[in-house]
N, C-alpha and C positions, 0 to 999 in steps of 0.2 A: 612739199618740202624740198624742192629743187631748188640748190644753189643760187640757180640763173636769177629766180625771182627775188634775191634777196633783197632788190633795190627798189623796185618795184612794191616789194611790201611794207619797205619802211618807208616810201614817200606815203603808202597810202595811210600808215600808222600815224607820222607824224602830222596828216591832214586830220584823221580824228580827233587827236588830240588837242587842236588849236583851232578844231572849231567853233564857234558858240555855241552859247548854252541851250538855244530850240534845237541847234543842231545835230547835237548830243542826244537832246531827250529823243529827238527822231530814230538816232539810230540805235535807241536802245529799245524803241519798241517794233524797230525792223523788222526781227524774227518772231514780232508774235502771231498766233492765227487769226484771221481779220472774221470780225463780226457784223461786218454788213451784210447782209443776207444776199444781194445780188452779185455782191464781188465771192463771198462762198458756193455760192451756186455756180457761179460761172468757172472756178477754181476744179470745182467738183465733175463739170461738167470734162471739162481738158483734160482731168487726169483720166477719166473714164476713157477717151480714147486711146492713152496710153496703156493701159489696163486690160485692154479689150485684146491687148496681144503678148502684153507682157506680164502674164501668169500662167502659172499650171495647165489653167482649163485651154488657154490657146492651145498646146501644143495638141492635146485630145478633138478639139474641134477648132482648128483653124477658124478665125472671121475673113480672110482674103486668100484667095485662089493662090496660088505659085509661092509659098513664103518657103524660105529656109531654114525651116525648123530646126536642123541640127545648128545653126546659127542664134537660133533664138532662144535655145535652151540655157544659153550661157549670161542670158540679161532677164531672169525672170525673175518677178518680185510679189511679193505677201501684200495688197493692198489694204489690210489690216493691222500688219507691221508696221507699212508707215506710215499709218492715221494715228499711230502712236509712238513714233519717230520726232528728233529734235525735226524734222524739216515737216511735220505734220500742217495741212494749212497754205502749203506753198504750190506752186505750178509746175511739174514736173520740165516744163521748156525755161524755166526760170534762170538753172543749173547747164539745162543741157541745149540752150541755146536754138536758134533758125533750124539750124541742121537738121532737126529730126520733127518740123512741124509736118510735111510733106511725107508721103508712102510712096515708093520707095525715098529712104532714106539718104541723104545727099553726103555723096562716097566720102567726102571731108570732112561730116557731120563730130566726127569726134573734135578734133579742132575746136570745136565751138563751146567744148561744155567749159565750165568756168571752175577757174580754181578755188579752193577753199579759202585763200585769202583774200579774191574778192569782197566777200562780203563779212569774212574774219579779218577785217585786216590787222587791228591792234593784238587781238588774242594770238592770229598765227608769227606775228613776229618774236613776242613770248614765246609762242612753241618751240621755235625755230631756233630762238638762241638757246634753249635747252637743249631740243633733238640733237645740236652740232653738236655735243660734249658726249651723243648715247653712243651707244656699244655698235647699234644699228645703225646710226649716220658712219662709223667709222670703217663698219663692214660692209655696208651694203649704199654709200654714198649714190645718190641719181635713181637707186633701186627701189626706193622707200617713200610712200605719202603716206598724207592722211588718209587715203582708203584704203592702203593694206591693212591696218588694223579698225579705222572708225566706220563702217559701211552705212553710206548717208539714209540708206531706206529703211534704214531699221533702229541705229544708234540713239539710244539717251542717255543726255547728262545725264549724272548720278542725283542731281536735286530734283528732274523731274522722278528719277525711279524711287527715293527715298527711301524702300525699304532694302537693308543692309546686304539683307540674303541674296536679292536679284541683282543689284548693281554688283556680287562679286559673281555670278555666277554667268551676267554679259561681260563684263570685264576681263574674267580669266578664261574668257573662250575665245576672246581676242589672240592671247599668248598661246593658249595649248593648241589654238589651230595649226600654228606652225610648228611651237616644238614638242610636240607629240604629234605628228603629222611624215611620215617620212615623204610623200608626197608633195607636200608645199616648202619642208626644210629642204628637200632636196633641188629643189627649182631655185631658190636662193641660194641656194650654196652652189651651183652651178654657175655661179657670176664669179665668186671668186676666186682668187688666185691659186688658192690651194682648197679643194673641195673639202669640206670638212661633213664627217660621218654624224648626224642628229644622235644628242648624247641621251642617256636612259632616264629620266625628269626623276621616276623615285630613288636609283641608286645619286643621283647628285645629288638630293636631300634627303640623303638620305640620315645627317646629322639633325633632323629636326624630328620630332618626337609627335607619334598620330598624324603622318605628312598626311596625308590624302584629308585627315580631318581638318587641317588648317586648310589646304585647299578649297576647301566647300565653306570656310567661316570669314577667310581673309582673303586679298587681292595676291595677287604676284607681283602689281609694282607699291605694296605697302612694304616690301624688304628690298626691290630692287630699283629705288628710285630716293634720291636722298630728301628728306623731309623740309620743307622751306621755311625759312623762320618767318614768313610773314604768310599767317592764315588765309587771308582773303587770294592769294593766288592760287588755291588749290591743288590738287597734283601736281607735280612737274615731270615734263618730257624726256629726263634726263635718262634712260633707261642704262642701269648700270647692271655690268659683265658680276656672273660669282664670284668673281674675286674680289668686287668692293660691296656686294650684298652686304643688308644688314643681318647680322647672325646675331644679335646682342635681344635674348628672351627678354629682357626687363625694358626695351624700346614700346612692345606693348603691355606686358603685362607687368605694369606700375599703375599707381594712382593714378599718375601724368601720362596715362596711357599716349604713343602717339596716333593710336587708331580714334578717340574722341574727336580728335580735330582734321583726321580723315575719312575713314572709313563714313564713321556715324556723325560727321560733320553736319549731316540734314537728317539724322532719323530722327531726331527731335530738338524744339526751339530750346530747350535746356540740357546746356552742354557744361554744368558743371553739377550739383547735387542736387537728388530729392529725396527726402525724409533721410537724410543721414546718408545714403548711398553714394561714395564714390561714381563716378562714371555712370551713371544713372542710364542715359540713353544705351551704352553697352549693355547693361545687366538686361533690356529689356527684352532683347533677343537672343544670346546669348552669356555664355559663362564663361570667363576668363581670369586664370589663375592670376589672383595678383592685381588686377585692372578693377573686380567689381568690389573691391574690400570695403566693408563697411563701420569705418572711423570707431562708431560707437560700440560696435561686437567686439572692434581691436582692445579697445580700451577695458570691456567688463573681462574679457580675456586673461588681458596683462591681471586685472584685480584681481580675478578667482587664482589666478597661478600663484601673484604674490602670498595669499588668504591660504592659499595648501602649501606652500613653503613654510611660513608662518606657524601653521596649526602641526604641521609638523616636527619644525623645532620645536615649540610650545609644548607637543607631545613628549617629546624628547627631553627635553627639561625635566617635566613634571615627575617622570619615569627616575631622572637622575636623581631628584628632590626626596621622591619616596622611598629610592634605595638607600639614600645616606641617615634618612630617619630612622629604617629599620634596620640598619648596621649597628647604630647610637644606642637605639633600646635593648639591641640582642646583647650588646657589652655591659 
């Protein structure tokens, strides 16, 4: 998300776009994981040497004499995380370029990894014109990519995680790493101009009602990120300060929930009603005041209320009726 590359990214944007149409189909099936068996084997094979030093077990049993372990401690990754990672399938020199085929490492090796708009190029110029309007392009300009928050060895879209609970609870550990973190706020906040003190996450929501319970049910950019009026873009980058947070309860819990067409935008292929149930895919995991109402309970509702109003007056009547007959007779 550096400025520098913003030219860079939209030639490469505007080359997708005016490609033709195999060339499109090509690069939409880019990211997928290849099922030839000798180009997975051989996939499988290269990541194993990465592997071989960059997990856990290395640092307990080194594979090569002389390493830097306290160096190596800081690049070590789950290679089961990301066999289920958006980059699952792919080369680990893919990303990270010549620089790190060879041991030792070639001292300009970082140089070489590749930017996420490489091979995003249409998606990150999207991003980008979003990012420039967030909280964070404004505070933290030149400070800020896609892997402070999206971390390539582990990160999945939300359509491959599909279930509601997991995609909030990768999601909002992207945000609370930092601001609940006085260690990583504090590293950021150390670039600016005026240091600012990491603020207390419950007392600042503290106007929102079972906060910790929304936390575990909903995202953090489903209030601080403004909702797009066109569905198929998905979230936006736009990440906005509490002062333009959405505080408005009825933004989700309405019919027109806007969590349907975010949150639970993949928890299921039916994103408007089943057996009379508003928000059908909401109700299926959980219960939200107002979002899961169900049309037809509203309506025998409203009936039965009318039906004891009714039978009440009726009551009342009947009572007036029989008093004025026994007044009649008593005269």
């Amino acid at each position: 998300m550096r400025p520098s590359s913003h030219s860079f990214l939209a030639a490469l944007a505007l080359a997708a776009l005016v490609w033709s149409p195999v060339a499109a189909v090509a690069a939409d099936t880019r990211g997928a994981a290849p099922t030839d068996p000798a180009l997975v084997e051989k996939i499988r094979a290269s990541n194993a040497e990465c592997f071989s030093c960059h997990t856990p077990q290395a640092l307990k049993t080194p594979p090569r004499p002389g390493m830097d372990l306290a160096a190596l401690a800081k690049y070590l990754h789950d290679p089961a995380q990301f066999d289920g990672s958006n980059h699952a399938g792919m080369e680990c020199k893919v990303c990270h370029g010549q620089g790190y085929v060879a041991f030792p490492h070639a001292a300009e090796a970082k140089k070489s990894i590749s930017e996420c708009g490489e091979c995003h190029a249409t998606k990150a110029l999207r991003v980008e014109t979003q990012f420039k309007d967030s909280i964070h392009a404004k505070n933290l300009e030149g400070r800020f990519t896609c892997q402070t928050c999206h971390d390539p060895h582990v990160y999945r879209v939300a359509s491959k995680v599909g279930d509601p609970r997991r995609i909030v609870a990768q999601d909002n550990a992207m945000c609370v790493d930092c601001h609940n973190s006085d260690l990583r706020y504090g590293a950021f906040s150390a670039a600016l101009p005026t240091k600012k003190t990491r603020p207390d996450l419950d007392a600042l929501h503290g106007w929102l009602p079972n906060t910790r319970l929304h936390w575990s049910a909903v995202r953090c950019i489903e209030c601080h990120t403004p909702v797009s009026p066109v569905k198929s873009l998905g979230m936006s980058h736009e990440i906005q300060s509490k002062d333009k947070a959405v505080k408005n309860c009825v933004t989700c819990h309405a019919q027109d929930s806007a969590l349907a067409t975010r949150l639970y935008r993949y928890a299921s292929a039916n994103v408007g009603s089943d057996l009379g149930f508003s928000n059908a895919q909401v109700l299926g995991s959980a219960y939200v005041v107002g979002a899961t109402r169900n049309p037809l309970i509203d309506r025998a509702v409203i009936g039965l209320f009318g039906l004891t109003v009714l039978g009440l007056l009726g009551h009342g009547a009947v009572r007036v009726v029989m008093a004025l007959i026994r007044r009649r007779r008593a005269s």
